[in-house]
PDB file with one MODEL, atoms N, CA, C and O in Angstrom:
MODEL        1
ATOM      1  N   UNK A   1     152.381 158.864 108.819  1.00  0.00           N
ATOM      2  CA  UNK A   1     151.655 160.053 108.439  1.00  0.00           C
ATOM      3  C   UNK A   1     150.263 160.011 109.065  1.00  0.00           C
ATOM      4  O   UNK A   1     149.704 158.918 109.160  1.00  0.00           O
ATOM      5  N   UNK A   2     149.622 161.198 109.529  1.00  0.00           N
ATOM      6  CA  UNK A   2     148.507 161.071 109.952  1.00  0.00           C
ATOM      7  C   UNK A   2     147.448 160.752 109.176  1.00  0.00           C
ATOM      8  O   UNK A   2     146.466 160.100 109.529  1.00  0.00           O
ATOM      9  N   UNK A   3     147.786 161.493 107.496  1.00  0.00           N
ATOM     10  CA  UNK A   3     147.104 160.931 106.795  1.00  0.00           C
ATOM     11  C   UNK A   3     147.439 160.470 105.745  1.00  0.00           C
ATOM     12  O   UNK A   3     147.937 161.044 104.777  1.00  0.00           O
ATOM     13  N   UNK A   4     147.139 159.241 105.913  1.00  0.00           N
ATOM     14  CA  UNK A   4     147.810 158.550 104.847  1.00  0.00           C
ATOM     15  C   UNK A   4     147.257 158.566 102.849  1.00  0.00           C
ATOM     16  O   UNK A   4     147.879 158.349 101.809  1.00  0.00           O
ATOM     17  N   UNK A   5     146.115 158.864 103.100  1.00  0.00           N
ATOM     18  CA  UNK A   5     145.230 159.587 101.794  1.00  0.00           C
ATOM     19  C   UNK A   5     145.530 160.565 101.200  1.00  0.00           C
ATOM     20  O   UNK A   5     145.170 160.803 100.047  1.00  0.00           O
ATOM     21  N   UNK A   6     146.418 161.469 102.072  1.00  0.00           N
ATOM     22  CA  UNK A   6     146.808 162.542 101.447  1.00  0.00           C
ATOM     23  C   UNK A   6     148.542 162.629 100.817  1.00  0.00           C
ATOM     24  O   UNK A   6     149.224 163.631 100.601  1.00  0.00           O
ATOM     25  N   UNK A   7     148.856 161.286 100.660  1.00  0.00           N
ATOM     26  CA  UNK A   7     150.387 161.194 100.191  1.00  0.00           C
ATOM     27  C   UNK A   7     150.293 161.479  98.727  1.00  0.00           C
ATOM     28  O   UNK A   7     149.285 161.415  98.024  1.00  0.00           O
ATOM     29  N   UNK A   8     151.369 161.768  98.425  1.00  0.00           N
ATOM     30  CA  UNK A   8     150.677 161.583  96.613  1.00  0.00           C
ATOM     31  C   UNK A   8     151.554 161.059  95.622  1.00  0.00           C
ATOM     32  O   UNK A   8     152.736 161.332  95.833  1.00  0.00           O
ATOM     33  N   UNK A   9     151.294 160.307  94.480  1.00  0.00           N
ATOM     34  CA  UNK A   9     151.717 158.797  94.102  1.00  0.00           C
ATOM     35  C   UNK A   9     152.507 159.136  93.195  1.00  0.00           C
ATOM     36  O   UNK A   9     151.948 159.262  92.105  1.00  0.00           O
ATOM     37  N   UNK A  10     154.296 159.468  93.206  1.00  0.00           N
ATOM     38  CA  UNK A  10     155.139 159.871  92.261  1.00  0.00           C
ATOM     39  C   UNK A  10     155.670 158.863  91.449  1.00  0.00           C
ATOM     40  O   UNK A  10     156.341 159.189  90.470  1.00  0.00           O
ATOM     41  N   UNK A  11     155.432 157.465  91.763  1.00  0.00           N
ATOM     42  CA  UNK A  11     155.776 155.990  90.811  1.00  0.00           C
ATOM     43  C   UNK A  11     154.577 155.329  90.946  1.00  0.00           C
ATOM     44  O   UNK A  11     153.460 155.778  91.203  1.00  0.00           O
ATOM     45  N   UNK A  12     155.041 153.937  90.692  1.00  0.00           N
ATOM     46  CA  UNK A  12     154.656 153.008  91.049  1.00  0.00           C
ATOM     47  C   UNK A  12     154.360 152.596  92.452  1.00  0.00           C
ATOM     48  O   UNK A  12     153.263 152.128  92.759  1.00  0.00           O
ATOM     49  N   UNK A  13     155.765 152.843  93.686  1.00  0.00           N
ATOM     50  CA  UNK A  13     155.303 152.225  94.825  1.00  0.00           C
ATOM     51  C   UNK A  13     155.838 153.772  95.252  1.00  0.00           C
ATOM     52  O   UNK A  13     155.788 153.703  96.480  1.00  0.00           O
ATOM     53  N   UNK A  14     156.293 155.051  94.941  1.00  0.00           N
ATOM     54  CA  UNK A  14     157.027 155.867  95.482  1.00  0.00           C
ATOM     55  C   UNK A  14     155.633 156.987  96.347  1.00  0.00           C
ATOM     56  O   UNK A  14     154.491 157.186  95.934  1.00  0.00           O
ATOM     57  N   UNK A  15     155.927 157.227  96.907  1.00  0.00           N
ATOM     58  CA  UNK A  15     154.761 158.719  97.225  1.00  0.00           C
ATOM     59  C   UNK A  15     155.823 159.547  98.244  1.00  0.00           C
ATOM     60  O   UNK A  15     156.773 159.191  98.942  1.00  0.00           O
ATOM     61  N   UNK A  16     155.038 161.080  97.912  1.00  0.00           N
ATOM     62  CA  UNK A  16     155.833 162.343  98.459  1.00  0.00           C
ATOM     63  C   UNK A  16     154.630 162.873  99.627  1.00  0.00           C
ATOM     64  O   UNK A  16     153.408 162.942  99.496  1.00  0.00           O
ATOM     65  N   UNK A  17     155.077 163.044 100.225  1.00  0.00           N
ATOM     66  CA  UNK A  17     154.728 163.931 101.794  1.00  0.00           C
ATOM     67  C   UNK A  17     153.886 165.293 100.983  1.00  0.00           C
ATOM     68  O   UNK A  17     154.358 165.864  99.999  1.00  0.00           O
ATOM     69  N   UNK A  18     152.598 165.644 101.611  1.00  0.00           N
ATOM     70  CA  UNK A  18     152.072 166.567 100.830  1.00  0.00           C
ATOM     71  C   UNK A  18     151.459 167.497 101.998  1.00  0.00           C
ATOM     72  O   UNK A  18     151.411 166.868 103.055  1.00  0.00           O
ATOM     73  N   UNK A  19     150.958 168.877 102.110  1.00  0.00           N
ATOM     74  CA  UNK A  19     150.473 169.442 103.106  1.00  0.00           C
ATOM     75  C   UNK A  19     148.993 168.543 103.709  1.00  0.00           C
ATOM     76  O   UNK A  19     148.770 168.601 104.918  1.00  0.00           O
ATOM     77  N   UNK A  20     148.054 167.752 102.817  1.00  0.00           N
ATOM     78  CA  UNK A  20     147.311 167.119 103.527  1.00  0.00           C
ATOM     79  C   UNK A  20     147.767 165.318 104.342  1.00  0.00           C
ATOM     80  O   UNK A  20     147.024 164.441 104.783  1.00  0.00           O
ATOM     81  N   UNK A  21     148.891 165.376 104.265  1.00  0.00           N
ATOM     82  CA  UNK A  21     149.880 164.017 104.959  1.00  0.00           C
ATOM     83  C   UNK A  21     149.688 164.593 105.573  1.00  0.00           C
ATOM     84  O   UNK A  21     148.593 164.355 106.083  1.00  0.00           O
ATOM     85  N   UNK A  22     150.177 165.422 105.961  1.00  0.00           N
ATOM     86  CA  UNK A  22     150.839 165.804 107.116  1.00  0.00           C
ATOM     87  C   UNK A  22     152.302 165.311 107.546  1.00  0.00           C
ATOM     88  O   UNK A  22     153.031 164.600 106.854  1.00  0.00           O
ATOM     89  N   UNK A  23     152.580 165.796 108.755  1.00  0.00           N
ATOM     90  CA  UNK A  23     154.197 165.093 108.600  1.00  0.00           C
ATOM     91  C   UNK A  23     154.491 163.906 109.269  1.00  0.00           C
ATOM     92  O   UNK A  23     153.994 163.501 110.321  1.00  0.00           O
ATOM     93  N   UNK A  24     155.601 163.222 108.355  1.00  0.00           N
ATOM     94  CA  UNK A  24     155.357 161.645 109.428  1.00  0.00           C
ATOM     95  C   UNK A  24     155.455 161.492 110.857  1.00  0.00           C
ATOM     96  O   UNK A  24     155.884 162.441 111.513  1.00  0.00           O
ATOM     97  N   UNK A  25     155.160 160.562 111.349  1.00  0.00           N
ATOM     98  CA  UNK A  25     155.450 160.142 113.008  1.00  0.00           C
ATOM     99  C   UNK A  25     156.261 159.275 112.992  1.00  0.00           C
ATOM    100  O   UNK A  25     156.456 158.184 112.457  1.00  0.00           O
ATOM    101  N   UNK A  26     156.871 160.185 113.917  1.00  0.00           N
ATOM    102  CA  UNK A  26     157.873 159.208 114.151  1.00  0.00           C
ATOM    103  C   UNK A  26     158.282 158.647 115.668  1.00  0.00           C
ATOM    104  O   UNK A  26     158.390 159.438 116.606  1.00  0.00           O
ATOM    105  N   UNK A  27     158.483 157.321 115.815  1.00  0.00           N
ATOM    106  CA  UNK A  27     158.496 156.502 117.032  1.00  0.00           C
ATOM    107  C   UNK A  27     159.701 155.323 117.075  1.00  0.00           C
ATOM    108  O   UNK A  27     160.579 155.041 116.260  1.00  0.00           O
ATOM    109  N   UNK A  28     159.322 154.718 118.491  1.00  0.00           N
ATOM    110  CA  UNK A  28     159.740 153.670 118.603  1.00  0.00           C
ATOM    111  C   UNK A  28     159.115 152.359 118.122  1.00  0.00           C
ATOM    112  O   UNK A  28     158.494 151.884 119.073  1.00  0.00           O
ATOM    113  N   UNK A  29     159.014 151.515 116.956  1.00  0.00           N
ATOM    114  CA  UNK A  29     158.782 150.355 116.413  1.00  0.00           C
ATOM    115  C   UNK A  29     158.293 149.297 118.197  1.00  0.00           C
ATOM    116  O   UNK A  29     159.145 149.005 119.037  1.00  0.00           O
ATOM    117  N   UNK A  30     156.822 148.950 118.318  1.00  0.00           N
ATOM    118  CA  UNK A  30     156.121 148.336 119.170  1.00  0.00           C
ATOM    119  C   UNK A  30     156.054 148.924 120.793  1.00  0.00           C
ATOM    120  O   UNK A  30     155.876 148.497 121.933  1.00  0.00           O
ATOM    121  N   UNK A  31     156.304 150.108 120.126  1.00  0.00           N
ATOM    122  CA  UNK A  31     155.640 150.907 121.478  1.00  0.00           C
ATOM    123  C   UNK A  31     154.314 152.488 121.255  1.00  0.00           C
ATOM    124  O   UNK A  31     154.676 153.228 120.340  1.00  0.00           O
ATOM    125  N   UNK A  32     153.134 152.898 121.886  1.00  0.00           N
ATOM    126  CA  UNK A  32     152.357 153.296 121.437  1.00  0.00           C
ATOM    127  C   UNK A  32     151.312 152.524 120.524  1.00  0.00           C
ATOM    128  O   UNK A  32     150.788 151.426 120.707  1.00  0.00           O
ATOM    129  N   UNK A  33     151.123 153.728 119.149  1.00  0.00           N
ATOM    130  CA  UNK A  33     150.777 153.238 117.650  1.00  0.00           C
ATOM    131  C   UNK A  33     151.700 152.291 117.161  1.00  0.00           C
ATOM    132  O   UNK A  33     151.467 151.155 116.748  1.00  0.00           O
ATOM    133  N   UNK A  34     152.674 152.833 117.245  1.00  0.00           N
ATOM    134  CA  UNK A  34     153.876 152.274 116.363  1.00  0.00           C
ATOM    135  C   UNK A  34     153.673 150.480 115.957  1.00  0.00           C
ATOM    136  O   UNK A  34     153.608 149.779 116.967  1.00  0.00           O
ATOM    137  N   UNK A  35     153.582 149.790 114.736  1.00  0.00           N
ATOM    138  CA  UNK A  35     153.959 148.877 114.692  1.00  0.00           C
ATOM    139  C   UNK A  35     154.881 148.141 114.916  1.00  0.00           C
ATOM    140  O   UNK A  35     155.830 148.745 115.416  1.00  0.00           O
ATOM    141  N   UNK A  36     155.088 146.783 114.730  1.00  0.00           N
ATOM    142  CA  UNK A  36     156.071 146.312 115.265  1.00  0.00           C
ATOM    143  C   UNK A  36     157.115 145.944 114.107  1.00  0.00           C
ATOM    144  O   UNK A  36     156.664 145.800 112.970  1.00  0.00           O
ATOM    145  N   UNK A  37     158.730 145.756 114.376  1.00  0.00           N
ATOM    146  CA  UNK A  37     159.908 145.069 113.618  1.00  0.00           C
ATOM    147  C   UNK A  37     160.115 143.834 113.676  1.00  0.00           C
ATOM    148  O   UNK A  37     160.181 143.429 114.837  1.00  0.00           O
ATOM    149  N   UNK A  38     160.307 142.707 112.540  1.00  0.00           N
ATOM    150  CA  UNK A  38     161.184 141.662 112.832  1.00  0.00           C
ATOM    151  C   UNK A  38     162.130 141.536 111.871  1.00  0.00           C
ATOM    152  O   UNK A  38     161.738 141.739 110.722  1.00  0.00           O
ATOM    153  N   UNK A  39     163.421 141.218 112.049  1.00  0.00           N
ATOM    154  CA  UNK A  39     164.743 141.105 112.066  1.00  0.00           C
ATOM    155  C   UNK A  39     164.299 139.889 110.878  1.00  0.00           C
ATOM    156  O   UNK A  39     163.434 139.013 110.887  1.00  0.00           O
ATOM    157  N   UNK A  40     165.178 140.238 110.026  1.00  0.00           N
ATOM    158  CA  UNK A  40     165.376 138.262 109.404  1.00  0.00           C
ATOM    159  C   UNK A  40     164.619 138.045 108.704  1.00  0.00           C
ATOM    160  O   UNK A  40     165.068 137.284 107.847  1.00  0.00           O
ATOM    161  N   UNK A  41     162.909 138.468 108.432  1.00  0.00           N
ATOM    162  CA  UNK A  41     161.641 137.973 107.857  1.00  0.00           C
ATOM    163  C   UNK A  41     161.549 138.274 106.986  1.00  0.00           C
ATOM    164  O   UNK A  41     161.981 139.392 106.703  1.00  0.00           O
ATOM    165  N   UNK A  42     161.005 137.568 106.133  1.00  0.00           N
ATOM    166  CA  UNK A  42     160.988 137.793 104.668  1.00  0.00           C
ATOM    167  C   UNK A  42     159.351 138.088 104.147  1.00  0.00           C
ATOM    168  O   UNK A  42     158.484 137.232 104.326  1.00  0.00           O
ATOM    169  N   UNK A  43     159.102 139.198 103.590  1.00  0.00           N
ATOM    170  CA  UNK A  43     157.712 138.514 103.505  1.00  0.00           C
ATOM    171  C   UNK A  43     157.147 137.553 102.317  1.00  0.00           C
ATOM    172  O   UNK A  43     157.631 137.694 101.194  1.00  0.00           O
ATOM    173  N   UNK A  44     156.025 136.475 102.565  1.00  0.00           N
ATOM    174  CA  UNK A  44     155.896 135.872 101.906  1.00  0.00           C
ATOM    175  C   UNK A  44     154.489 136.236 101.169  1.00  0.00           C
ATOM    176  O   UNK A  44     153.773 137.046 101.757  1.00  0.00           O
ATOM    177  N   UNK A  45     153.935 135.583  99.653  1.00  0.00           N
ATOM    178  CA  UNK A  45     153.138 135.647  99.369  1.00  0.00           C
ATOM    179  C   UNK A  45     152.101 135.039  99.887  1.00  0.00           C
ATOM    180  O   UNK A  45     152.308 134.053 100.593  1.00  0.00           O
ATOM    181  N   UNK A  46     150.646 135.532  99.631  1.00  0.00           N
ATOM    182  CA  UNK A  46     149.462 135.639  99.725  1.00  0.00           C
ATOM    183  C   UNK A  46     148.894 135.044  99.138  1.00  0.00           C
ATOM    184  O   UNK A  46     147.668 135.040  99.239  1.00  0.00           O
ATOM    185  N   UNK A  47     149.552 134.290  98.277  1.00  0.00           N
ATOM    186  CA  UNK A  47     148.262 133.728  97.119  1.00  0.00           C
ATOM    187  C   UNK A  47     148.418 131.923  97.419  1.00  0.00           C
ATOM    188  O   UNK A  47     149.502 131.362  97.259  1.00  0.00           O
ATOM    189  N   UNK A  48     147.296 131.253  97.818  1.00  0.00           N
ATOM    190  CA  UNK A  48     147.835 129.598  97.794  1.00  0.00           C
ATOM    191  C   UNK A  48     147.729 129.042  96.418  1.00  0.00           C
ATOM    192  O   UNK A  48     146.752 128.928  95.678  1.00  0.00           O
ATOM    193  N   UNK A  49     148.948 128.731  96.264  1.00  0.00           N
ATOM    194  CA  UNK A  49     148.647 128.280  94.654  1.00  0.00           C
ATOM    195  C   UNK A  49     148.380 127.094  94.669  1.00  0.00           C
ATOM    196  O   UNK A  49     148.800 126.722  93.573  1.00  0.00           O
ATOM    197  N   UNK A  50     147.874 126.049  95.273  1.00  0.00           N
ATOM    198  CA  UNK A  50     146.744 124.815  95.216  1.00  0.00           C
ATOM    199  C   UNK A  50     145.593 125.154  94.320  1.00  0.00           C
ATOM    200  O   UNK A  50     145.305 124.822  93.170  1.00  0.00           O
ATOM    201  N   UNK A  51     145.067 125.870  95.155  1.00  0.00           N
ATOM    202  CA  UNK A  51     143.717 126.690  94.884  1.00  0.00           C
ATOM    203  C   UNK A  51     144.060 127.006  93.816  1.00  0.00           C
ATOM    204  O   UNK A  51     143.786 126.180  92.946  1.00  0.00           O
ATOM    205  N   UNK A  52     144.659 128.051  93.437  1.00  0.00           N
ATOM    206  CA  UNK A  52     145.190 128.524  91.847  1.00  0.00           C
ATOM    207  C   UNK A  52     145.410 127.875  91.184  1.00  0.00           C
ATOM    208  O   UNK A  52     145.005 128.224  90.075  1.00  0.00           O
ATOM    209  N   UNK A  53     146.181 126.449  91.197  1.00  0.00           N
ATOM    210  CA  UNK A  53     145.939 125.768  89.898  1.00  0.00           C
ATOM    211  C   UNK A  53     145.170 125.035  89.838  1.00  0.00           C
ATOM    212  O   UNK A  53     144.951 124.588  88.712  1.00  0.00           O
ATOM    213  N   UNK A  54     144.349 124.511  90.985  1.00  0.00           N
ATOM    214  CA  UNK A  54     142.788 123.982  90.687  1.00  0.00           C
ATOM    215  C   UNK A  54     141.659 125.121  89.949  1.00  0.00           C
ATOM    216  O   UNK A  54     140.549 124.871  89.478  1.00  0.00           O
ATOM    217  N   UNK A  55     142.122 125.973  90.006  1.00  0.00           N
ATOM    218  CA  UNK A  55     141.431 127.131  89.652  1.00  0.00           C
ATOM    219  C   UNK A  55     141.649 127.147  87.821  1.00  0.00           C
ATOM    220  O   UNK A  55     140.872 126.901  86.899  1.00  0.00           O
ATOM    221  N   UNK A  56     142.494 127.390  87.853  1.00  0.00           N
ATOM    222  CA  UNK A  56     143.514 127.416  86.311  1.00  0.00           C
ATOM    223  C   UNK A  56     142.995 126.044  85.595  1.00  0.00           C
ATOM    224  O   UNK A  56     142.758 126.188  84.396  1.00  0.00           O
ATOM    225  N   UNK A  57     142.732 124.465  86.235  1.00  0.00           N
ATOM    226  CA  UNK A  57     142.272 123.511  85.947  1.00  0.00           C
ATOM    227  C   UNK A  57     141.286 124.043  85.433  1.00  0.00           C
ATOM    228  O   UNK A  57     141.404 124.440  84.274  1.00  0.00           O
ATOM    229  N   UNK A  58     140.153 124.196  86.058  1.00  0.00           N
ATOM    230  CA  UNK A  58     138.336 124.246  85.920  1.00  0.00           C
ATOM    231  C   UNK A  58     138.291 125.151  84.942  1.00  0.00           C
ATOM    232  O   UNK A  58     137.658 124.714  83.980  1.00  0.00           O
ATOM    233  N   UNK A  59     138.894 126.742  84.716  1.00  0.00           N
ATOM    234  CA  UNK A  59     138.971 127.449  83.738  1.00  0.00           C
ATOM    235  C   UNK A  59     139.457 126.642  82.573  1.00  0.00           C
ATOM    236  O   UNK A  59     138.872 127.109  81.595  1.00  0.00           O
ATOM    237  N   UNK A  60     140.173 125.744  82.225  1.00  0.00           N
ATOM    238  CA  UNK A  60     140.695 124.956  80.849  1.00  0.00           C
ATOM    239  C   UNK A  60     139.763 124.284  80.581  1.00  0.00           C
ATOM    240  O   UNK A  60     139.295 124.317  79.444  1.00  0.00           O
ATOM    241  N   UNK A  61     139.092 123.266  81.831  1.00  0.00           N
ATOM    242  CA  UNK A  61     138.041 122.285  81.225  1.00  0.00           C
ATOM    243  C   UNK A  61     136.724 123.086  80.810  1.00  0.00           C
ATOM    244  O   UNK A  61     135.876 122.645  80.034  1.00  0.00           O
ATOM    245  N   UNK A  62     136.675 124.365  81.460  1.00  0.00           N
ATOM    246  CA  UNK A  62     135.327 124.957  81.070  1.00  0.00           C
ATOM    247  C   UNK A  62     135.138 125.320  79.677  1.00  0.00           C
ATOM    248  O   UNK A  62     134.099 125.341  79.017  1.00  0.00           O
ATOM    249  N   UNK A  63     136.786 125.711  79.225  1.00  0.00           N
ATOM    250  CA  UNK A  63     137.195 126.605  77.833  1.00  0.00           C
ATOM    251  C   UNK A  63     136.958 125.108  76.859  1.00  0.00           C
ATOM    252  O   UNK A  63     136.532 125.217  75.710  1.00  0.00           O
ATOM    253  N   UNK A  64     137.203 124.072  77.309  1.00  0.00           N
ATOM    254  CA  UNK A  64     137.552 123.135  76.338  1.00  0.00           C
ATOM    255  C   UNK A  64     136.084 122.454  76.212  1.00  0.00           C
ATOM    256  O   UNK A  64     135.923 121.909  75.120  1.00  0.00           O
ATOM    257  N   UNK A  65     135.026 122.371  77.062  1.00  0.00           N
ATOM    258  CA  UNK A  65     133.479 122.724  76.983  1.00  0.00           C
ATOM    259  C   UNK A  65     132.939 123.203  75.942  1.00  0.00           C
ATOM    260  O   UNK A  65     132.182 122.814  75.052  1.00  0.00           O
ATOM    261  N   UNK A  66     133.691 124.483  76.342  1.00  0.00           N
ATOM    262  CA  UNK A  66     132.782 125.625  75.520  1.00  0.00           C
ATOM    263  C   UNK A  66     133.220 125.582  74.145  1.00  0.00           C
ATOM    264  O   UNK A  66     132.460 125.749  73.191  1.00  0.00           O
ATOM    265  N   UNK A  67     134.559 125.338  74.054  1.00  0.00           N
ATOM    266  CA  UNK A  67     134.795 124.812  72.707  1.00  0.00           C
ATOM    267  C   UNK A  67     134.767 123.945  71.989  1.00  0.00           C
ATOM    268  O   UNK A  67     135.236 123.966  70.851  1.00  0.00           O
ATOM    269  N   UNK A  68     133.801 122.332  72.911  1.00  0.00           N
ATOM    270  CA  UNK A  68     133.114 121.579  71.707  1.00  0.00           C
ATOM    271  C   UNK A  68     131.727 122.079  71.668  1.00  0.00           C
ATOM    272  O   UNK A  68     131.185 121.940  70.571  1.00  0.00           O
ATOM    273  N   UNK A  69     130.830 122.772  72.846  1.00  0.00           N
ATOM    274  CA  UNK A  69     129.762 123.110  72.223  1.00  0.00           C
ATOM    275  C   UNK A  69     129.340 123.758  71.023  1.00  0.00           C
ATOM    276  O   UNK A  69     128.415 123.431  70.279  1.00  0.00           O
ATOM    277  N   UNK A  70     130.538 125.205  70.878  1.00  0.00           N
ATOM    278  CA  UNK A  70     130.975 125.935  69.793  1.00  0.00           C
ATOM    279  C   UNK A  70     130.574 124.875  67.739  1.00  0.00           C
ATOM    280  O   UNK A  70     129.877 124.774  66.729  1.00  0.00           O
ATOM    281  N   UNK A  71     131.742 124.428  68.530  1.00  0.00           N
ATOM    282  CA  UNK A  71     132.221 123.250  67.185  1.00  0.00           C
ATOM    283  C   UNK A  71     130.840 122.496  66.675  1.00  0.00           C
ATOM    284  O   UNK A  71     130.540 122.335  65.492  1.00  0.00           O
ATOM    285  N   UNK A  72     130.131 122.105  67.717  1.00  0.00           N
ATOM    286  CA  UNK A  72     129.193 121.310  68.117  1.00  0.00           C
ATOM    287  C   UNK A  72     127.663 121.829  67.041  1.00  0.00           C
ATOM    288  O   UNK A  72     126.847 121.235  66.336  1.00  0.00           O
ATOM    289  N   UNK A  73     127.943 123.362  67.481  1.00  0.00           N
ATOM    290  CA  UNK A  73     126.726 124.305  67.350  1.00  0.00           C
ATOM    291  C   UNK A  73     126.636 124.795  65.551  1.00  0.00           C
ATOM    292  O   UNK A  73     125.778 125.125  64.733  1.00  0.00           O
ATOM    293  N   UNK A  74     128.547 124.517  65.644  1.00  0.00           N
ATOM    294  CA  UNK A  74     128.804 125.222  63.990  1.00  0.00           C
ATOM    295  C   UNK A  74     127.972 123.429  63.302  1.00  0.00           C
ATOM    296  O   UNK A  74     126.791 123.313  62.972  1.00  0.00           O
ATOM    297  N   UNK A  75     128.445 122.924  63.287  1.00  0.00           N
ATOM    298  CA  UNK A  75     128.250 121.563  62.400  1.00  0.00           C
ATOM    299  C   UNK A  75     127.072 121.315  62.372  1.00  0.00           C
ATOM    300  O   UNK A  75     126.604 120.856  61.330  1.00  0.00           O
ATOM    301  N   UNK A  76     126.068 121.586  63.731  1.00  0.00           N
ATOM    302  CA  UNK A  76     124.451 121.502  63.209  1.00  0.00           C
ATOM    303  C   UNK A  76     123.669 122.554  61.849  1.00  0.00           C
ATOM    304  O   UNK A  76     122.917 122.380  60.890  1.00  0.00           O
ATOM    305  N   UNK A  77     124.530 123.868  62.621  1.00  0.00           N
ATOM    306  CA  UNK A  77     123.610 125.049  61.710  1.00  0.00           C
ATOM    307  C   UNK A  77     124.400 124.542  59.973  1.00  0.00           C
ATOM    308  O   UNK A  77     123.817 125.073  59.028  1.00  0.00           O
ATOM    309  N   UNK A  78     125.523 123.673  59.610  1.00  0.00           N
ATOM    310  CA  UNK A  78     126.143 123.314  58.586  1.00  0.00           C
ATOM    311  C   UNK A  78     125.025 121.934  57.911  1.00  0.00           C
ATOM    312  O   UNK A  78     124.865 121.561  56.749  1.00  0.00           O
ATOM    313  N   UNK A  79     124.562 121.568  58.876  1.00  0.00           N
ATOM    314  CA  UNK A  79     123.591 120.557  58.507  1.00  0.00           C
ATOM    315  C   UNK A  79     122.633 120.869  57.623  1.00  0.00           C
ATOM    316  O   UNK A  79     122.289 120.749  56.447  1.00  0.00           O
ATOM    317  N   UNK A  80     122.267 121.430  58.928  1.00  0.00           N
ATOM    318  CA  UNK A  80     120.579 122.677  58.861  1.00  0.00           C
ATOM    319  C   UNK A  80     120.474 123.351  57.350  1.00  0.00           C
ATOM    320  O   UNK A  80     119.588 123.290  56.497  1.00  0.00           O
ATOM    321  N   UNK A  81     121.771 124.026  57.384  1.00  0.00           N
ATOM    322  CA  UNK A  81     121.409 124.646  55.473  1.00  0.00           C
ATOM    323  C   UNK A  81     121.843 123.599  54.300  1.00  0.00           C
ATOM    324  O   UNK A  81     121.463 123.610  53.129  1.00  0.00           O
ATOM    325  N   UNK A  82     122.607 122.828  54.838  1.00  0.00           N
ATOM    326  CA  UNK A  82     122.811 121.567  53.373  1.00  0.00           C
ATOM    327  C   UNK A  82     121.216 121.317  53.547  1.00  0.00           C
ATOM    328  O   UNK A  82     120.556 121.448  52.517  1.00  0.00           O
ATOM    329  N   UNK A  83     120.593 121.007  54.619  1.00  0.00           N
ATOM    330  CA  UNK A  83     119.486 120.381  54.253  1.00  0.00           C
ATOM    331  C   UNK A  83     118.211 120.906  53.798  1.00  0.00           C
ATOM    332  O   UNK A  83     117.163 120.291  53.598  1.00  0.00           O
ATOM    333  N   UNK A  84     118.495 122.278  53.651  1.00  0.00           N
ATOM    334  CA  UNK A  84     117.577 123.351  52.767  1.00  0.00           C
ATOM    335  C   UNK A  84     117.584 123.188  51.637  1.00  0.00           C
ATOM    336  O   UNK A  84     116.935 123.932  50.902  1.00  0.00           O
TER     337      UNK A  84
ENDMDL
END
């Protein structure tokens, strides 16, 4: 489509051809514009999940931090007024 902004979004992944699309182009796959085909390929994800569960790590130890400071913070101010 020439323009691709002007499709308009009938699902989730679905969209309909609209007067500001315009109408698709159509070609030969790696000749011109046209992108290219491969046969067989699967696509794969994007996300390295190394990173992600080192990620997922640091978020637990941060939570488990924050939740003895918490604990930490209750038992002083528990002090603080017994000792009033």
């Amino acid at each position: 489509f020439p323009n691709e902004n002007g499709l308009e979004a009938v699902s989730g992944t679905a969209w309909v051809q609209t007067g500001e699309s315009g109408t698709p182009l159509i070609g030969v796959p790696g000749s011109g514009t046209c992108g290219t085909l491969s046969s067989g390929v699967l696509e794969s994800s994007n996300v390295d999940i190394t990173s992600e569960l080192v990620n997922l790590m640091t978020a637990q130890r941060n939570y488990q931090a924050n939740t003895k400071v918490i604990a930490t913070s209750t038992q002083l101010d528990d002090a603080l007024f017994q000792a009033m």
